[in-house]
C-alpha positions as a Markdown table, in Angstrom:
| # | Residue | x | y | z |
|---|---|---|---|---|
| 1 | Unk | 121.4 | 104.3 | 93.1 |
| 2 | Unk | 118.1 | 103.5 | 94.7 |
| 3 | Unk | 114.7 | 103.5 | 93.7 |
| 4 | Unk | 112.4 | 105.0 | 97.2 |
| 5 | Unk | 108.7 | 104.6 | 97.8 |
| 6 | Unk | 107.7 | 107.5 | 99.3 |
| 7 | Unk | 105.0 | 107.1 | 102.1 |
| 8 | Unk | 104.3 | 110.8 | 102.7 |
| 9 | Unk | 101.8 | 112.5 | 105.4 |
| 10 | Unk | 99.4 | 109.7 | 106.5 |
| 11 | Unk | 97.5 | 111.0 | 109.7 |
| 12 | Unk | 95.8 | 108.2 | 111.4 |
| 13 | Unk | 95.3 | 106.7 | 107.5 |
| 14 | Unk | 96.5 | 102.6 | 108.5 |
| 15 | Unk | 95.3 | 101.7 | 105.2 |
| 16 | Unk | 98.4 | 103.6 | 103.6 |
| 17 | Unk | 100.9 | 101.4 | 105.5 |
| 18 | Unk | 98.9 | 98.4 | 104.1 |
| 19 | Unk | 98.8 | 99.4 | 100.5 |
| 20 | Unk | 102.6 | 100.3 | 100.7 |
| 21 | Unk | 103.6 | 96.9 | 101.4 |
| 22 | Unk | 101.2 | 95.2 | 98.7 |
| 23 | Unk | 103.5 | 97.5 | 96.4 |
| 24 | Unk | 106.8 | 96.4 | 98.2 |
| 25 | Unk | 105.8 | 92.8 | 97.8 |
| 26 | Unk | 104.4 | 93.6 | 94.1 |
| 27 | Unk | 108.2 | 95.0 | 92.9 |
| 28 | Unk | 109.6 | 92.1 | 94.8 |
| 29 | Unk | 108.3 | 89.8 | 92.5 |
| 30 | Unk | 109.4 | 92.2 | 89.5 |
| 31 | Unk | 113.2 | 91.7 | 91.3 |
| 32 | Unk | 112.6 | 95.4 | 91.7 |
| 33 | Unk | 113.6 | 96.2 | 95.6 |
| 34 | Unk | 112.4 | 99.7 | 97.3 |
| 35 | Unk | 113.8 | 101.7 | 99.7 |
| 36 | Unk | 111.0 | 103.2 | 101.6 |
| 37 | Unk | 111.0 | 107.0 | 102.8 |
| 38 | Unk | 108.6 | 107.9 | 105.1 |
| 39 | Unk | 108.0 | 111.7 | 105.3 |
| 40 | Unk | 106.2 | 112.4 | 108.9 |
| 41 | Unk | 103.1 | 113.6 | 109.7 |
| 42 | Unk | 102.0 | 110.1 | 110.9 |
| 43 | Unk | 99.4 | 111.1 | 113.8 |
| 44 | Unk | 96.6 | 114.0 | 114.1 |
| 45 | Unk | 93.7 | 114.1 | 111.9 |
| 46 | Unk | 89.8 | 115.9 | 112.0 |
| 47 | Unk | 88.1 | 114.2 | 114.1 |
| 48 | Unk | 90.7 | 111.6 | 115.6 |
| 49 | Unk | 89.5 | 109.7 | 118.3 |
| 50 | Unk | 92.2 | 107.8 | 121.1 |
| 51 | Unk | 91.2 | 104.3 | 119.1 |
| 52 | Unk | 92.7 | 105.8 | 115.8 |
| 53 | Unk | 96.2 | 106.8 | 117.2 |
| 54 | Unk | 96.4 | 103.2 | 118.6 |
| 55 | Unk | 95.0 | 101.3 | 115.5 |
| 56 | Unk | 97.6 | 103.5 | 113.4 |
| 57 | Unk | 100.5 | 102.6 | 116.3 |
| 58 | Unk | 99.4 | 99.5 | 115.5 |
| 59 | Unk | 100.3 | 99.1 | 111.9 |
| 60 | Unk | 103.3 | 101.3 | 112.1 |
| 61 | Unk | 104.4 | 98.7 | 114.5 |
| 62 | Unk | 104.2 | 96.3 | 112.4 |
| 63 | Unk | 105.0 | 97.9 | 109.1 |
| 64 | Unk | 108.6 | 98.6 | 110.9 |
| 65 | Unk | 108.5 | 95.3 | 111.5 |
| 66 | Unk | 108.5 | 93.5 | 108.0 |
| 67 | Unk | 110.2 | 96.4 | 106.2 |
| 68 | Unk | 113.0 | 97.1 | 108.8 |
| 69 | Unk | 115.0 | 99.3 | 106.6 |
| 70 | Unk | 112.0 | 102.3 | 106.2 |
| 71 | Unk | 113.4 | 105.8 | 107.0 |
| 72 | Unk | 111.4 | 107.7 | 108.8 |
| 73 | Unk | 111.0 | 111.2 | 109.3 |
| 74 | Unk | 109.6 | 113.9 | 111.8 |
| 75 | Unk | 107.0 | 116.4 | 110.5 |
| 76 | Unk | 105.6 | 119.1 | 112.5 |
| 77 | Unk | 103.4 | 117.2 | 113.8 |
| 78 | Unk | 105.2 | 114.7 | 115.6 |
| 79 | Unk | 107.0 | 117.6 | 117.0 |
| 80 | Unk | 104.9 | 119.7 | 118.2 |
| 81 | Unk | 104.0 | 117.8 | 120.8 |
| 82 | Unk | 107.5 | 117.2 | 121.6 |
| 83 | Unk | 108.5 | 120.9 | 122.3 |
| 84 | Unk | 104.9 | 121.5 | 123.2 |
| 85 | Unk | 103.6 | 124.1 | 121.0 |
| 86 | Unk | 100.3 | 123.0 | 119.5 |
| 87 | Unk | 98.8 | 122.7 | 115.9 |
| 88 | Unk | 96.1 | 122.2 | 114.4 |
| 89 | Unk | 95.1 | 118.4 | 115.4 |
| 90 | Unk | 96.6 | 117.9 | 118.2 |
| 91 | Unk | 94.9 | 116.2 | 121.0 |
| 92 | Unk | 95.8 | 115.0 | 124.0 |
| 93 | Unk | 96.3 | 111.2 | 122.9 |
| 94 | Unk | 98.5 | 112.7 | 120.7 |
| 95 | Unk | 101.4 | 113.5 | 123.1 |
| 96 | Unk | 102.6 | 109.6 | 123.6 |
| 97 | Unk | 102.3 | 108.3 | 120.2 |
| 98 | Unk | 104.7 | 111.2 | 119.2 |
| 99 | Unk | 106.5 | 110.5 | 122.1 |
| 100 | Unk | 107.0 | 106.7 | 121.4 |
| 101 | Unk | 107.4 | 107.7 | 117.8 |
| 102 | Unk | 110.9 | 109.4 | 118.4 |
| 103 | Unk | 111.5 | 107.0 | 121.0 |
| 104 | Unk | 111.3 | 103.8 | 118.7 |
| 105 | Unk | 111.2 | 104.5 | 115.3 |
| 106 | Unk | 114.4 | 107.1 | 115.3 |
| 107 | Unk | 113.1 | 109.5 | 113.0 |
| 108 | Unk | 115.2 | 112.5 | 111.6 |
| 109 | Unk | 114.6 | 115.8 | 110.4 |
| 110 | Unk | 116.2 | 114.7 | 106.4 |
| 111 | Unk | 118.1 | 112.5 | 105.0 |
| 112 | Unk | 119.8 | 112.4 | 101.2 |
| 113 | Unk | 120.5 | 109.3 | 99.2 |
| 114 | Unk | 122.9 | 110.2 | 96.1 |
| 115 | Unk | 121.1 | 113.6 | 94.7 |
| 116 | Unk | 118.1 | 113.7 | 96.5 |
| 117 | Unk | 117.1 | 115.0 | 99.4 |
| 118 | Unk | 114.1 | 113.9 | 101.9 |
| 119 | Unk | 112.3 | 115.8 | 104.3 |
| 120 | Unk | 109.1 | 116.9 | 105.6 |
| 121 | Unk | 108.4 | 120.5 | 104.2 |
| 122 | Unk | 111.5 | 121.0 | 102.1 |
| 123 | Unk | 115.0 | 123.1 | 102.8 |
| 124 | Unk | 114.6 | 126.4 | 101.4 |
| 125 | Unk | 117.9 | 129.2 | 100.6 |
| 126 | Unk | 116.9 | 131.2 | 103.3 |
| 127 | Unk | 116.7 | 129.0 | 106.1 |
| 128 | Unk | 120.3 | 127.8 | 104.7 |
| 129 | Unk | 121.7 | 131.7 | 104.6 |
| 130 | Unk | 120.5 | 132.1 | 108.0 |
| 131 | Unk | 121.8 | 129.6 | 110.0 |
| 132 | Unk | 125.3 | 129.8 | 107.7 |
| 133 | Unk | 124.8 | 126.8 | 105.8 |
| 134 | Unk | 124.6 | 127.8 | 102.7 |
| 135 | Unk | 128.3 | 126.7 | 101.4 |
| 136 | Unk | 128.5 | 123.1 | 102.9 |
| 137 | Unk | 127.9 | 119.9 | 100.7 |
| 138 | Unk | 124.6 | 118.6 | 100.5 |
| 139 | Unk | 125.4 | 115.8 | 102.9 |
| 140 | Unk | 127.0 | 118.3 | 105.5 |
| 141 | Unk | 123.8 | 120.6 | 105.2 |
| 142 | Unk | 121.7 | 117.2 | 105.7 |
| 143 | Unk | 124.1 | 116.3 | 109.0 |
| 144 | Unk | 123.9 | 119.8 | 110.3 |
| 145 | Unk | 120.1 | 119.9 | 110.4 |
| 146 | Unk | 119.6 | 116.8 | 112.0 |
| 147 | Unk | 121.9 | 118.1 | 114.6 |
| 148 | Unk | 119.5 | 120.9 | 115.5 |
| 149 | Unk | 117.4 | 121.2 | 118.0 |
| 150 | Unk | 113.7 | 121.6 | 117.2 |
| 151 | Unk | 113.5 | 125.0 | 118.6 |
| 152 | Unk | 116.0 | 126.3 | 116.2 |
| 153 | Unk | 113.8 | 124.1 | 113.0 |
| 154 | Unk | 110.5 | 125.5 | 113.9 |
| 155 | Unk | 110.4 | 128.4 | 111.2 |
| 156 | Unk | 108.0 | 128.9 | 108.8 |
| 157 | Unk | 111.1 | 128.9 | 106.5 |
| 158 | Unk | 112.5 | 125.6 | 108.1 |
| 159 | Unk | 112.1 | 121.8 | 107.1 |
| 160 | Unk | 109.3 | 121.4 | 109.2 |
| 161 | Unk | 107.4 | 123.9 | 107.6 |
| 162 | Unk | 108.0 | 125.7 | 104.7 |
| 163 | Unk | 105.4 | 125.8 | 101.8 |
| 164 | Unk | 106.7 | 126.9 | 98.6 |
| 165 | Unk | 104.0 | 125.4 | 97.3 |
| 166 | Unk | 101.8 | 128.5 | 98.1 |
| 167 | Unk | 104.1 | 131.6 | 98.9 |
| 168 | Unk | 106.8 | 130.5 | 96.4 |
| 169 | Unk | 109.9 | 130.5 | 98.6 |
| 170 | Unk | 113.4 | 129.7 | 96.6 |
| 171 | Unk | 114.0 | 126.0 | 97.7 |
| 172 | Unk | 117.7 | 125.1 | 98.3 |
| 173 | Unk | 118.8 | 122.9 | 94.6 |
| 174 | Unk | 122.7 | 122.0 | 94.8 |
| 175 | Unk | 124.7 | 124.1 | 92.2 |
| 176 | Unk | 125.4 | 123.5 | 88.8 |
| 177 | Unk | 128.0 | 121.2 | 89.2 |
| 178 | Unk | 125.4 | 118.7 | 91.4 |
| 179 | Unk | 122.0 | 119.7 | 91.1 |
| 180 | Unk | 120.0 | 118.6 | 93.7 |
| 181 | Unk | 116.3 | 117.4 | 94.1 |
| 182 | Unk | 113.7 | 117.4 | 97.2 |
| 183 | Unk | 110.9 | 115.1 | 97.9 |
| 184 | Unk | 108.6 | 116.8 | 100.5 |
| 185 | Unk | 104.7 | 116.2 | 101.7 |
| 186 | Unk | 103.7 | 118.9 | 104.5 |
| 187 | Unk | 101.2 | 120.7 | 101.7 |
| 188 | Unk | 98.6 | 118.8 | 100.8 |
| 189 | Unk | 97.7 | 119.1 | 97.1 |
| 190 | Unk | 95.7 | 117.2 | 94.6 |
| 191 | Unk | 98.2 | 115.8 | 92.5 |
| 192 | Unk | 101.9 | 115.2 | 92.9 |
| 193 | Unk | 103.5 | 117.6 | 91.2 |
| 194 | Unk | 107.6 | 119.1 | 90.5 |
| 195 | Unk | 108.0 | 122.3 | 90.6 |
| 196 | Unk | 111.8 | 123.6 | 90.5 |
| 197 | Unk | 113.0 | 120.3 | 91.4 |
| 198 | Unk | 110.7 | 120.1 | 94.4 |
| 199 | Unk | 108.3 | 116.8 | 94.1 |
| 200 | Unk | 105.6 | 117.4 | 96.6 |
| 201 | Unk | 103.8 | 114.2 | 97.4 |
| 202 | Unk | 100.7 | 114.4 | 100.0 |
| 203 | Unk | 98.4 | 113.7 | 98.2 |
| 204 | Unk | 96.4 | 111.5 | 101.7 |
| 205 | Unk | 95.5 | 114.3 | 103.6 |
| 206 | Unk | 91.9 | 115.5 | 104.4 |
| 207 | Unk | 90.0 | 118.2 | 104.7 |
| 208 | Unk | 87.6 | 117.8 | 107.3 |
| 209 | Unk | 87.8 | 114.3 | 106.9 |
| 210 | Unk | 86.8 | 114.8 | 103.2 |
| 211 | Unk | 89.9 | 113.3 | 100.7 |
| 212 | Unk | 90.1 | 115.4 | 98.1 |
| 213 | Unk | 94.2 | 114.6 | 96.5 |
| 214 | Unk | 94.7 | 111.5 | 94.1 |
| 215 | Unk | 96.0 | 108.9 | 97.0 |
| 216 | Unk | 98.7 | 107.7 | 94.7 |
| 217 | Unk | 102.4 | 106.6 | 95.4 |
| 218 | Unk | 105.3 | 107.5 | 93.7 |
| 219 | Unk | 108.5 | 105.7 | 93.0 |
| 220 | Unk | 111.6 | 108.3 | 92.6 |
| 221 | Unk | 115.0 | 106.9 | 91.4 |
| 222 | Unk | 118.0 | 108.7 | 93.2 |
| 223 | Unk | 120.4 | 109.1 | 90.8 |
| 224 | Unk | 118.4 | 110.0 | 87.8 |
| 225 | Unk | 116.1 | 112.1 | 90.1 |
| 226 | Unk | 113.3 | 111.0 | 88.1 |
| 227 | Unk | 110.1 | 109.5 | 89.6 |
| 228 | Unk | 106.9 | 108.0 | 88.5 |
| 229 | Unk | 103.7 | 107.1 | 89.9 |
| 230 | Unk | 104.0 | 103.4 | 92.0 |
| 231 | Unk | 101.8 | 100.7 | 89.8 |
């Protein structure tokens, strides 16, 4: 069992590294350790200038640093400047930071700690059925996508970039015997919210440089699956 702070999307947002550790150190002292889980999407913003993908280098840097055990993630972000196919955002200072990003920081595309699963965007059913995945355990799906290569995860149906938050598309839940739950950013919303076991957390993002979610963490515990907002 573990209890994960989830960092989710933070696009050029330094401040979100630093208010994640004041909640680190805050459960410390409550004999409470996290796990930290962070879901991708770390570069790219409206109006990003080549001084905020340093400054953000900068505190990731450092944030790996003191909290050596984070997991990080890829989102689409990070790689699509890595098999060069552009999105929104992406600038040409872009290119090394997601470049030193998979480098340095080893991200992968999701990980599962007892009955949850991690990742950007989410694993749906049908990105399962059609690469034949469908009938493996959830830690053998888990292996299996971090095994392929980018081209073969950049679907709108894969875990870089599904959105059931808007089209509704059936996300992948274990069976009855092990349900399973995912923790996703990717779509930003105004409030966390679970819908059919799928907790979507970006709740940073911006619209034009506007912030318009709730800028709140959340705490999920593993085992239980349950999660609550970080004090």
């Amino acid at each position: 069992m573990a209890k994960i702070l989830i960092i989710s999307d933070t696009h050029l947002k330094p401040w979100i590294f630093e208010r994640a550790d004041e909640i680190i150190q805050d459960y410390a002292m409550k004999n409470i350790p996290l796990t930290v889980i962070q879901l991708g999407d770390n570069i790219d913003d409206f109006y990003a200038t080549p001084e905020d993908y340093r400054a953000h280098n900068g505190i990731m840097v450092w944030f790996k640093t003191v909290h050596p055990k984070t997991i990080w993630l890829l989102g689409n972000h990070e790689v699509s400047y890595l098999i060069h196919s552009p999105v929104t955002g992406n600038v040409k200072s872009g290119e090394t930071y997601a470049e030193s990003y998979y480098r340095n920081f080893e991200p992968k595309i999701a990980c599962i700690i007892d009955n949850v699963i991690f990742s950007h965007a989410g694993i749906s059913d049908e990105f399962l059925t059609e690469n034949h995945l469908e009938n493996l355990s959830p830690e053998e799906i888990v292996d299996k996508i971090n095994e392929m290569s980018f081209g073969r995860l950049w679907t709108d149906i894969g875990p870089l970039w599904v959105r059931p938050q808007i089209d509704g598309t059936i996300m992948y839940q274990g069976t009855k015997e092990r349900p399973i739950k995912q923790v996703v950013g990717h779509t930003p919303l105004e409030t966390v919210s679970e819908v059919d076991e799928i907790i979507s957390t970006d709740v940073f993002s911006t619209n034009r440089g506007e912030s318009y979610g709730e800028e709140r963490f959340i705490i999920i515990d593993t085992e239980t699956g349950k999660w609550e907002y970080a004090n």
